[in-house]
N, C-alpha and C positions, 0 to 999 in steps of 0.2 A: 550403558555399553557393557555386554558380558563380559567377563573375568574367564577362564580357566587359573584357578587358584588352588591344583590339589594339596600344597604344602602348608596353605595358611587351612585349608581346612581340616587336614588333619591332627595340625598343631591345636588349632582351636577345640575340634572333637573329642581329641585325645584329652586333653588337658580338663576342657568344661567335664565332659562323663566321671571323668578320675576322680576332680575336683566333689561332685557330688555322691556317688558312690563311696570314695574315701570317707567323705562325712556321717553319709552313714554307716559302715561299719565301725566309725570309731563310735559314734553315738551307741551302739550294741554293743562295746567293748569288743570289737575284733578287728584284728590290723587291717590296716588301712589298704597295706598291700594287696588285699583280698579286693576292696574295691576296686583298684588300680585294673586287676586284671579281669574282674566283672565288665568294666569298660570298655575293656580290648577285646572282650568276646562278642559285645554290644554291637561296637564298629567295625567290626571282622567280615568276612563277605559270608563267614557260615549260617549269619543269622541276617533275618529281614529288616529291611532300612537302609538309612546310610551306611556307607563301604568305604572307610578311609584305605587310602591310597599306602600298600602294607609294604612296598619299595622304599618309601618314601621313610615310615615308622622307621623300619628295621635301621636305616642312614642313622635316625636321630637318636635313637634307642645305643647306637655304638657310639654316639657323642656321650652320652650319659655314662658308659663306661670307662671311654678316657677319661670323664671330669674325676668319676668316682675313684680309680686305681691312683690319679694322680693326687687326691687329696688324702689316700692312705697313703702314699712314698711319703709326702711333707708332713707325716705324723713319723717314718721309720729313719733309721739311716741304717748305712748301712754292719754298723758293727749290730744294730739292731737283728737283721737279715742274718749275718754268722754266726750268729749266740745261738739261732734254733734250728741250724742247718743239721745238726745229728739227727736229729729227728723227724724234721721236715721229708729231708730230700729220700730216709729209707720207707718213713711212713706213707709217702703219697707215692712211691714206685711200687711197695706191695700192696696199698689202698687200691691202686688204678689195675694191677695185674688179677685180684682177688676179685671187683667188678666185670673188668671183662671175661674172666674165665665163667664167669657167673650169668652175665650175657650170650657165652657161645654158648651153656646149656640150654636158654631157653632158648634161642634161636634152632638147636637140632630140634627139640620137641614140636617146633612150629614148622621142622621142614624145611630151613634152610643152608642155603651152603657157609663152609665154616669162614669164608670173605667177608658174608653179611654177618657174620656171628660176631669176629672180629670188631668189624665197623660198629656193630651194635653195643658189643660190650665196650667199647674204648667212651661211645657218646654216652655211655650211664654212669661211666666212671670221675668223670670232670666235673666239680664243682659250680657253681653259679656265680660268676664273682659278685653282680651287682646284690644277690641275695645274702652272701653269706658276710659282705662288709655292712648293710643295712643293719643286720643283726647282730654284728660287733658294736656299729654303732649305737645304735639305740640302747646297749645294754651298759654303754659305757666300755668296750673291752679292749678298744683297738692299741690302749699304750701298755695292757696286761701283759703278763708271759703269755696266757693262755689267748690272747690276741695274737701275738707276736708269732707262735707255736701255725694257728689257723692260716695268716696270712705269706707265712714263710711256704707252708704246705700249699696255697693253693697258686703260687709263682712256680713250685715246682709239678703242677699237673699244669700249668700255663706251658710251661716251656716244653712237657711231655706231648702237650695237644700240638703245638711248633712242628714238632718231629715228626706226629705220625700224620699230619698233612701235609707234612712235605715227600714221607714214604710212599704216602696209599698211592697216588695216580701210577710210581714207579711199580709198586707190588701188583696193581688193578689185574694186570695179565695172566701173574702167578696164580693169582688167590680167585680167578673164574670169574674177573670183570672184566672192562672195557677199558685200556689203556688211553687216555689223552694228554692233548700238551696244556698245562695251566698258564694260562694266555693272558689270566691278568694277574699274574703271581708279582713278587719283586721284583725291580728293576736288576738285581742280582739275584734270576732264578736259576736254579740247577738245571743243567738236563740232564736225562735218564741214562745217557751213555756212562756215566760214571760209575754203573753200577751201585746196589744196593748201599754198600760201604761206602765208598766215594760220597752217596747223597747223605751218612749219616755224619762223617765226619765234617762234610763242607756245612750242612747244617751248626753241627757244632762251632764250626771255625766264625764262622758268621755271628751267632749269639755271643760266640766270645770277644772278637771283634767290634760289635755293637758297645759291650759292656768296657772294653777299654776306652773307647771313643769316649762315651758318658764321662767316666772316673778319670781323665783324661783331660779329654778337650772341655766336656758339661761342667765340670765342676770348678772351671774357670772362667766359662765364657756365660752362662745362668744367673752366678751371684750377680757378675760385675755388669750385666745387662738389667738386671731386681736396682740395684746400687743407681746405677745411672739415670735409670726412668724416675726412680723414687725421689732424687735428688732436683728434679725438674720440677716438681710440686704440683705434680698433675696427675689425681687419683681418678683420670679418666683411662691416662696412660699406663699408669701401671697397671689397672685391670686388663688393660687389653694385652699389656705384654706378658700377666700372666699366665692368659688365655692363648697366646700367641705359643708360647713355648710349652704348656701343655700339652696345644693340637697338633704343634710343630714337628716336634719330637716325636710324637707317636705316628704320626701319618711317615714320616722320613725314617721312624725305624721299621714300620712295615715295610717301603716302600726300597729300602735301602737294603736292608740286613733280613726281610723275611720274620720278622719277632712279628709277634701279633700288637695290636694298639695298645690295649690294653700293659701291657710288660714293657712297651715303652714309655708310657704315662706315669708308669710306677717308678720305673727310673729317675724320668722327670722330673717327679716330686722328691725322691729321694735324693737328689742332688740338690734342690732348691731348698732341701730342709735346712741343709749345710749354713744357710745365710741368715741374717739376725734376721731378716724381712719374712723369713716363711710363715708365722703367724696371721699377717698382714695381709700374705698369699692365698693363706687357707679362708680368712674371713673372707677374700674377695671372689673368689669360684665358688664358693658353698652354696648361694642362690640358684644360679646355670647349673651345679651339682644336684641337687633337689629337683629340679625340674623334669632333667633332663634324663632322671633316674627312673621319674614317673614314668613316663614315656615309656623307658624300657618293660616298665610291667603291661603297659597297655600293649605296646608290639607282639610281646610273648601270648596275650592272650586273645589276637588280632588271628594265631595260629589254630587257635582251637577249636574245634568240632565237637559240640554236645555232643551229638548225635552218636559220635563213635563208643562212647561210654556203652551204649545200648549193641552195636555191630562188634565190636572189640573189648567185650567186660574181663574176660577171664586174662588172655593173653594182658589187658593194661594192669589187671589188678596182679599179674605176675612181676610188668616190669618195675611197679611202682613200690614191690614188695624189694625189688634187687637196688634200689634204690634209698629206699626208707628202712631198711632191718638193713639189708645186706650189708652196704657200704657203712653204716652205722658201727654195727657189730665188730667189722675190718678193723675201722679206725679205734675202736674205745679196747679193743682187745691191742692193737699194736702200741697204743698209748699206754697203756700197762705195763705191758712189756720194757718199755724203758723206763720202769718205775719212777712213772709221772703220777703225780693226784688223783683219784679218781674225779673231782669235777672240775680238771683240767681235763681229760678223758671222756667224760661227758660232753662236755661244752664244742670240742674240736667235734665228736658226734654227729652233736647236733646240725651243728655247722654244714657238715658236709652233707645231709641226706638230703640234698637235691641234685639238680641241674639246670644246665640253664645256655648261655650265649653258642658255647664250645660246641655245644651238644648238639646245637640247629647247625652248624657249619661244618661238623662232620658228619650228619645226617644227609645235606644237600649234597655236600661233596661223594658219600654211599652212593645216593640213589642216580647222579650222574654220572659216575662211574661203572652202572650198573651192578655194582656189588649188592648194593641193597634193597631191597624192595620196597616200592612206599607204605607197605602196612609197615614197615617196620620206620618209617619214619614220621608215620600215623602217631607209631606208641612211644616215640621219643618223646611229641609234641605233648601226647597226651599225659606223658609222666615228668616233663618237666611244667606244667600248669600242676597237675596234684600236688605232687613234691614242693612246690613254692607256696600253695596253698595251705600244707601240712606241716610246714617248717614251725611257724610260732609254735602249733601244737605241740613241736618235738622238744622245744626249747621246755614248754611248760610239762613236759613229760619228764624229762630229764633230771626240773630244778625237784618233780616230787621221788623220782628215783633216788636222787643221790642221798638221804638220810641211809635207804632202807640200804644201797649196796655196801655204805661206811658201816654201817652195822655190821653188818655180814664178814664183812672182809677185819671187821676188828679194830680196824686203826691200823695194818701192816702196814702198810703205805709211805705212813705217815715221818716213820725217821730215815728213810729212802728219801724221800719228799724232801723231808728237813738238810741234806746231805748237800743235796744238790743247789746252786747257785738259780737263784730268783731272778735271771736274765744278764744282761751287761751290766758292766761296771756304768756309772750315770756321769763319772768325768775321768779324765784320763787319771790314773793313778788311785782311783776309790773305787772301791768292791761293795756291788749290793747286797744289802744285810738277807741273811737265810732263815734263822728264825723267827724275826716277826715276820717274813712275809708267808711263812709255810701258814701260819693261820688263814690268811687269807683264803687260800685253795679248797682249802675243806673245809667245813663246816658254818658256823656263825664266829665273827671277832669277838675276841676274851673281852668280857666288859671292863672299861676304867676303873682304878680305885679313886681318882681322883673326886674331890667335893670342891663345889664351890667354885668351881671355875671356869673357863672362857673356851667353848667350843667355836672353832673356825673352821668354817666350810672352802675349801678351797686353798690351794698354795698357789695362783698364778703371780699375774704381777699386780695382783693390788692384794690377794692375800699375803704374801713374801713380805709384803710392806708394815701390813697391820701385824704380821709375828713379830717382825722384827720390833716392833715395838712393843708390843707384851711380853716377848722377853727382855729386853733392856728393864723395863718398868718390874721384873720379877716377879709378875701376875701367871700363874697357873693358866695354862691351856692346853687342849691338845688338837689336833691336826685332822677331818676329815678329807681322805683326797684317794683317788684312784688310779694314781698314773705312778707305774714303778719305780721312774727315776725318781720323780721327786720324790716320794716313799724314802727311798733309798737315799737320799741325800738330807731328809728331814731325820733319819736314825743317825746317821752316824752324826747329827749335827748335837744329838740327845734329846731330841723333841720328839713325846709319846704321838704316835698315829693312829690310825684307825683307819685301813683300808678298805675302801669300798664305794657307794655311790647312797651319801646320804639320804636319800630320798625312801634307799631301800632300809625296811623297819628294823631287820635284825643289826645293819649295819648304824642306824642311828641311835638306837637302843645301846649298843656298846658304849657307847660316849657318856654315858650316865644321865641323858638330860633332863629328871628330876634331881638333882643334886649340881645342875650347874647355874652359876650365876648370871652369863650372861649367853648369848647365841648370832655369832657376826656370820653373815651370809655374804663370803667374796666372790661367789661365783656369777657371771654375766646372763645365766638365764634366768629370769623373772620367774615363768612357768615351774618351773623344777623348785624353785627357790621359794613358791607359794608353796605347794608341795608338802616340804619342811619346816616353813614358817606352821602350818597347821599341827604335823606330826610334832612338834616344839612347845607348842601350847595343849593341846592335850596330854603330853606328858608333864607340863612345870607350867600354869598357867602366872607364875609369878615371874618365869624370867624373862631376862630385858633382850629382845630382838633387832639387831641389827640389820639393813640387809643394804645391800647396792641397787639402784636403776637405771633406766637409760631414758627416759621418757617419762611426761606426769602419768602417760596412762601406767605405765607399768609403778609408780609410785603409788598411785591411788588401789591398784593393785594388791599391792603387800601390804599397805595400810588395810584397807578392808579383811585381809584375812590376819591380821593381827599383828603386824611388825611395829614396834615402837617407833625407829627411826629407822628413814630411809632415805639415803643417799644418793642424789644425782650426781654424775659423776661432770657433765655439763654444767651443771648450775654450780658445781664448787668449783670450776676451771671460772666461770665468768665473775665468781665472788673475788675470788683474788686476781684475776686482770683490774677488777674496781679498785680494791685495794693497791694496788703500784699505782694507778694514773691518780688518785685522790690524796691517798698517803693515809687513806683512815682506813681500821678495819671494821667492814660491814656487819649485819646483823645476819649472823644464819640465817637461812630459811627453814633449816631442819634443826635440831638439837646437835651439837657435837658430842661426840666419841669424848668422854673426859676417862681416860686412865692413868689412876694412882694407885700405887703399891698396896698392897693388901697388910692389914695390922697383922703381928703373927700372933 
């Protein structure tokens, strides 16, 4: 019996293409995100074959952004969010005004009215969220300043993008379009009788409303909702109620307040961070995060027309220039300006030379407006596919810029840099330390003097555990780890660090690891953790490798690339449940950790 099944087959198409194409570019060493949207152009109706159903994509492609924004809030909170609002909020209002002014240029050269100019510049100016957190991620940056800095900046071109789709359909008549009524806006939308000011303020009054509600009502009725389910003993439950109030919240803040999904998912998380259980949270959406992120590349490239590259070369290779330099330049020159780092400056750059979600929805919103014409929403499409394609490139431009422009500039920077506070305090009443983390920002970390001793990858909750006993035991070590607070909370504790993401060579290199004795691997990824296990033995082929696993495969794993011992963290909970019902202690199956004090 036939099916119409357009939503399992796009899921499936989307997913199977992605799935293979990702593989292959990562087998060529090139992000995988490139695949993703090779797939999308694959199943796009521009090219022959199958034609997934692109209603359908664009739906699940905005899940994948609520999962995503809300699994950055349960990394923020919100003194997080105020520590980089000096910056954020002036740098993404002249970022976004310095784009579109740059928009209505080429828009008059191409002949259009300065409506569409407007429309045009404002969609080049708004970042990509699900791009530009992909690439925090993966590089490790999201608990950085220069993390903290990027995602502070693109809440405020979030809430910027809010505004001026709430203004365009009032201005459409001004500015030489077609005035209409947004008929499937929030359930509290404005009407146009209020005049211009009236929609900016009610707009405002709304977001601000929203954000009381959150800080308010969320951050009492979130935790104690995590607390209740968790308490039932049903990790079927809690997943779904985290998912519950992820989609819950975002759908009811668009739907409610007019906030896009997005900025309400972020709230979400940022309230949810609040509670012991957000870890728990973050493990449990990160799968439907992943996925659902995919999707999102395949959608965007489900928009694209080869073909226009060949009818539209100059005009695309203009917009993608206003885009990749333009907005670039903006940002790394106003980063300066508030004598930040320059590869804190760089990094925010990079970040931003794309587009992406914002950009197709005040594109559709243009050209139904009549404000804009569809070449120009031609070259939106075709310069947020470049631009995301361009991205990693920009990233690997940037890390070979930054030696040559600290040359250049001297080191100024650098006790400006030093001056200024390296994010929030990381508990009430403690201040994060400034000069070790100014190393961080520029250059390579100052290598250890230390000999002879115990590098630990990781400060979570099973590294906190192993320090703490190498300190007690007055065995020498010091601290790899990437996340500011803890940073900050391991100096003032007196425990030397070394920030960064060991994996990275200049950053393992500082640790001394031909002169250390031992090398404990607390961190929960396997993958990254072989990695190091490698870089660890080619530097000190005599020292003693520790590392954690979750699984024999992943055991057999680190064993084959060289780890002495390694750690199930299952098989050591099931050793001692033996141990209580028997009364005897069993026989490891791995070697134990034996630490004793060092002879002086």
């Amino acid at each position: 019996m036939p099916h119409d099944t357009p939503l399992i087959a796009t899921i499936v198409a989307g997913l199977g293409l992605a799935f293979v194409f990702g593989a292959l570019a990562n087998r060529f060493r090139i992000p995988p995100l490139v695949g993703y949207l090779v797939a999308g152009v694959l199943v796009g109706p521009n090219t022959p074959g199958f034609v997934a159903d692109a209603s359908l994509a664009n739906e699940l492609a905005e899940i994948g952004v609520i999962l995503l924004m809300f699994g950055v809030g349960l990394h923020f909170s919100l003194k997080d969010l105020l520590s980089v609002r000096a910056i954020a909020v002036p740098g993404a209002i002249v970022q976004i005004g310095f784009a579109t002014l740059l928009g209505v240029g080429l828009a008059w050269l191409l002949g259009w009215s300065l409506g569409a100019g407007l429309v045009f510049g404002l969609a080049l100016s708004v970042a990509s969220t699900v791009v530009l957190l992909r690439a925090l991620q993966e590089r490790r940056l999201i608990e950085t300043e220069r993390g903290r800095i990027a995602v502070g900046w693109l809440i405020v071109e979030d809430l910027a993008m809010v505004l001026a789709l709430v203004l365009l359909p009032a201005l459409a008549g001004v500015l030489g379009g077609q005035p209409q009524v947004d008929d499937h806006a929030s359930l509290l939308s404005l009407p146009a009788s209020y005049g211009i000011w009236g929609l900016v303020g009610m707009t405002l009054a709304k977001v601000a409303a929203f954000v009381v509600v959150m800080l308010v009502v969320g951050r009492r009725v979130i935790p104690w909702i995590l607390h209740y389910v968790a308490h039932t003993g049903s990790r079927e439950l809690f997943r779904l109620a985290v998912l519950a109030i992820a989609l819950g919240v975002a759908f009811g803040a668009a739907k409610l307040f007019g906030v896009s999904l997005a900025l309400g998912a972020f709230f979400a998380g940022m309230i949810m961070s609040e509670s012991e259980l957000s870890h728990r949270a973050a493990e449990e959406s990160l799968p439907l995060r992943d996925a659902f992120s995919v999707l999102f590349f395949v959608s965007v490239g489900m928009l694209f027309d080869p073909f226009s590259l060949i009818s539209n070369g100059l005009p695309i290779l203009a917009t993608l220039a206003i885009i990749v330099i333009g907005k670039s330049i903006a940002a790394f020159v106003i980063v300066i300006l508030f004598r930040y780092p320059i590869a804190t400056a760089l990094m925010i750059s990079a970040s931003l030379a794309q587009i992406g979600e914002f950009s197709f929805i005040l594109a559709e919103l243009g050209v139904g407006l009549k404000l804009l014409p569809e070449q120009g929403r031609d070259l939106i499409l075709a310069g947020a596919i470049l631009s995301i394609l361009l991205n990693p490139l920009m990233f690997l431009v940037v890390d070979w810029m930054k030696p040559w422009l600290e040359k250049r500039a001297g080191k100024d920077a650098a006790p400006a840099a030093e001056q200024k506070p390296i994010g929030p305090a990381t508990e009430p009443g403690q201040v994060a330390s400034v000069s070790a983390a100014a190393g961080k920002e520029d250059g390579p970390p100052p290598r250890t003097t230390l000999a002879g001793h115990t590098i630990l990858i990781g400060y979570g909750r099973v590294g906190s555990l192993v320090g703490a006993a190498l300190k007690e035991a007055a065995l020498p070590f010091l601290v790899i780890e990437d996340a500011d607070k803890t940073l900050a909370k391991l100096r003032a504790d007196g425990v030397e660090t070394v920030a960064g993401n060991a994996a990275n060579a200049d950053v393992f290199s500082a640790a001394n690891p031909e002169g250390a004795r031992r090398l404990i691997l607390a961190i929960p990824n396997a993958f990254e953790a072989g990695q190091i296990v490698l870089r660890a033995r080619a530097a000190n082929p005599a020292i003693n490798v520790i590392a954690r696993a979750h699984s024999d495969a992943e055991v057999e794993h680190l064993k084959g690339l060289g780890a002495d011992t390694v750690i199930m963290g299952e098989r050591e909970i099931a050793r001692g449940i033996v141990e209580v019902v028997t009364g005897k202690a069993t026989v490891p199956v791995e070697p134990a950790i034996e630490v004793k004090p060092q002879p002086a």
